[in-house]
C-alpha positions in Angstrom: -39.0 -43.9 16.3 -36.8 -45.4 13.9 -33.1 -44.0 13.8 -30.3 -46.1 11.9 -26.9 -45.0 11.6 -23.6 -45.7 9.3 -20.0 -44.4 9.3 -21.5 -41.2 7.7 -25.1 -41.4 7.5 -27.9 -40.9 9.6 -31.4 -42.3 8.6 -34.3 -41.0 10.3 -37.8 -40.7 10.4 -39.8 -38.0 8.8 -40.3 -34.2 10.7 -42.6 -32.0 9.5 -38.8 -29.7 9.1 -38.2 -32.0 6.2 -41.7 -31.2 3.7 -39.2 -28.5 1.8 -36.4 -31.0 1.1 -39.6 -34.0 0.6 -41.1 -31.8 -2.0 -38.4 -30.9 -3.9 -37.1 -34.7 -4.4 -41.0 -35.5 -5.4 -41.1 -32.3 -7.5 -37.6 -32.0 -9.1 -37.2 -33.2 -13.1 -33.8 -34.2 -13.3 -34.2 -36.1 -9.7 -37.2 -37.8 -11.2 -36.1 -38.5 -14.6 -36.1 -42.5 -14.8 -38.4 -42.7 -11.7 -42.0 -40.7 -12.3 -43.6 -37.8 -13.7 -43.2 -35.2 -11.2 -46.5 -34.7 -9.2 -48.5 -32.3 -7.9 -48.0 -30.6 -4.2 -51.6 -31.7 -3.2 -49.9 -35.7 -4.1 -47.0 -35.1 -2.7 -48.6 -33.6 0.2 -50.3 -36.4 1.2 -47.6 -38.5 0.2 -45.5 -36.9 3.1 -48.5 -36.6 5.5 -48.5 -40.8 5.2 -45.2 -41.5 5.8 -44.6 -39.3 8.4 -47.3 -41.5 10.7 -45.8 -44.1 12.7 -44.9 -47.5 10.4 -45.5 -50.8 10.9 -43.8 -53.7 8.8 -46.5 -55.8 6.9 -49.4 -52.4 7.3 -49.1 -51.7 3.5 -46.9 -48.9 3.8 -43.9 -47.7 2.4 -41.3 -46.5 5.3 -39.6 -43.1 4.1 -36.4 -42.2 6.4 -34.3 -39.4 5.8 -30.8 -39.6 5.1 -28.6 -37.0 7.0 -25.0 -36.3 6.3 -24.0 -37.1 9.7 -20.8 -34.4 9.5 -22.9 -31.5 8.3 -26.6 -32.9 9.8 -27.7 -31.7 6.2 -30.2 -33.5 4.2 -29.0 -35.3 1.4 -32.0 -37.8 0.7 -34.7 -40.1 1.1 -34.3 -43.9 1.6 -37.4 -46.9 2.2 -38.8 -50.4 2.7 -41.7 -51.2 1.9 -43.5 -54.7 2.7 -44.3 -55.6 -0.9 -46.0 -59.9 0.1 -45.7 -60.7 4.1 -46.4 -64.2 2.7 -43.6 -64.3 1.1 -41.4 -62.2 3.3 -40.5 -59.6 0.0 -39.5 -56.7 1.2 -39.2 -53.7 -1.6 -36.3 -51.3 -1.7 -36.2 -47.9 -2.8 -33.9 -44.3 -2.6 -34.1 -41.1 -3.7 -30.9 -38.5 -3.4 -30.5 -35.2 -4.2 -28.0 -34.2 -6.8 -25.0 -32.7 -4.4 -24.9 -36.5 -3.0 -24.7 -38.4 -6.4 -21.5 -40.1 -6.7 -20.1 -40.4 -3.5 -22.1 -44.0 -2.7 -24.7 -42.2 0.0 -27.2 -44.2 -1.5 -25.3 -48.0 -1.2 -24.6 -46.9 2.3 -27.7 -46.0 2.7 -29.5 -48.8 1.6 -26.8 -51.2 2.9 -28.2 -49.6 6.6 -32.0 -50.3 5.6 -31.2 -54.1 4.2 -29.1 -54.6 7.6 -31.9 -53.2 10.0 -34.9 -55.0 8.2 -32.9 -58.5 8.8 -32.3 -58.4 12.0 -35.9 -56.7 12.8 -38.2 -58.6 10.9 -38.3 -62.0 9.0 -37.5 -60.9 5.1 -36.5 -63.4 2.5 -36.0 -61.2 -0.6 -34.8 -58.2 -1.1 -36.4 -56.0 -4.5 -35.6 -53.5 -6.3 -36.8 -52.0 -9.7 -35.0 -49.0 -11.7 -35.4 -47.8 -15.2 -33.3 -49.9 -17.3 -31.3 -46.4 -18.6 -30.7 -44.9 -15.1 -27.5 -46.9 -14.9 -26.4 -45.3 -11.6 -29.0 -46.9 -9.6 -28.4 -50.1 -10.9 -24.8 -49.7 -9.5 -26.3 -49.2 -6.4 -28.3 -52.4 -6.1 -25.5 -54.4 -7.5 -22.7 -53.0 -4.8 -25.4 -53.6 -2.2 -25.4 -57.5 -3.9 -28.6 -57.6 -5.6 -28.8 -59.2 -9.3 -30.8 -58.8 -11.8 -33.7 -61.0 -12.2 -35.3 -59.6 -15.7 -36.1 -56.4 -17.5 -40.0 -55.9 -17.6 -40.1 -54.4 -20.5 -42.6 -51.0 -21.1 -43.5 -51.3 -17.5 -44.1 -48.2 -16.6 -44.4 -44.7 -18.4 -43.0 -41.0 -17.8 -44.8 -38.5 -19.6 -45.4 -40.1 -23.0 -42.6 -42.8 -22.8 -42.6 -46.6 -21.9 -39.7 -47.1 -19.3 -38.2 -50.7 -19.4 -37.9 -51.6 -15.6 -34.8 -53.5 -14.5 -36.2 -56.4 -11.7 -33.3 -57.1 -9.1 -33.6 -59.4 -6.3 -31.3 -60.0 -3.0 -32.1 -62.6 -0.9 -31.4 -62.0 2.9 -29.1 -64.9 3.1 -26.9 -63.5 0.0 -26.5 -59.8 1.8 -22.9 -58.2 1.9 -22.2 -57.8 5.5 
C-alpha cells in the first residue's frame, strides 16, 4: 500500500469510498476542459476498477493516488505515474484537482511528493508531462516542479470536435527541485 505524505498533503491509494469523488473528476466539464471528453460511467468505471488493484512499476499501468487535505482529510484530487518506456526509465506524470483546490499549489505539492517517491523507489531517468498548450495553469505546475518544455505537438489530441496542441515537458531525475 502506497501512502506518501507532504507538509499538507496526503497521497494515498484508491478505496472503493473514493468512486463518487473518482467519477466526478472523470465526468466533470470544466475539470476536463483541456484534458478529455468527459466519458461514460461504464469507462470510468472500469477506469477506477484498474487502478484501485495493487501497482507495480514497469506493469503498464497508470498509478492513481488520491490527494487528501491532510487538515480536513477531505479529498481534493487525483495525482499518478505511470511507466511510459522501462527501457528508457520515462516515467509519465499526471494530476487532476478539483476546483475548490485550484490555486493554492496542491497540485506542485503533489506532484513534487510523486517525482520524490518514484526516485528514490525505482530507477527513472525522465520525468513527462503533456498539457494542452491553453491550460496555462498546469503548465505552471510542471515548470515550479522544474520541468521544461521540450515542444508543442501540435493537433495532438482532440476534445469534442477540436484539435488540442499538447505542450511536451520533460524533467530529468537528476534536474529535480529538492
Amino acid at each position: 500500500m502506497i501512502e506518501l505524505y507532504s507538509d499538507r498533503l496526503r497521497l494515498r491509494c484508491l478505496r472503493d469510498e473514493d468512486w463518487p469523488a473518482f467519477l466526478y473528476v472523470h465526468q466533470d466539464p470544466d475539470i476536463n476542459r483541456y484534458v478529455r471528453q468527459p466519458e461514460t460511467d461504464a469507462n470510468i468505471r472500469s477506469k477506477f476498477e484498474q487502478r484501485s488493484q495493487p501497482w507495480v512499476y514497469g506493469a503498464g499501468e497508470w498509478l492513481t493516488l488520491v490527494i487528501e487535505e491532510i487538515n480536513s482529510q477531505q479529498i481534493i484530487g487525483f495525482t499518478g505515474l505511470y511507466c511510459q518506456d522501462f527501457a528508457l526509465a520515462h516515467a509519465e506524470v499526471g494530476y487532476l484537482l478539483l476546483p475548490q483546490a485550484y490555486g493554492k499549489g496542491y497540485a506542485t505539492e503533489s506532484l513534487r511528493a510523486v517525482i520524490d517517491w518514484a526516485c528514490l523507489s525505482f530507477d527513472v531517468h525522465k520525468f513527462i508531462g503533456h498539457c494542452a498548450q491553453d491550460n496555462k495553469a498546469s503548465a505552471r505546475v510542471l515548470e515550479k516542479c522544474g520541468f521544461q518544455l521540450e515542444g508543442i505537438l501540435r493537433h495532438n489530441f482532440k476534445i469534442g470536435d477540436v484539435w488540442i496542441d499538447d505542450c511536451a515537458y520533460g524533467l530529468l531525475a537528476e534536474e529535480r527541485l529538492l
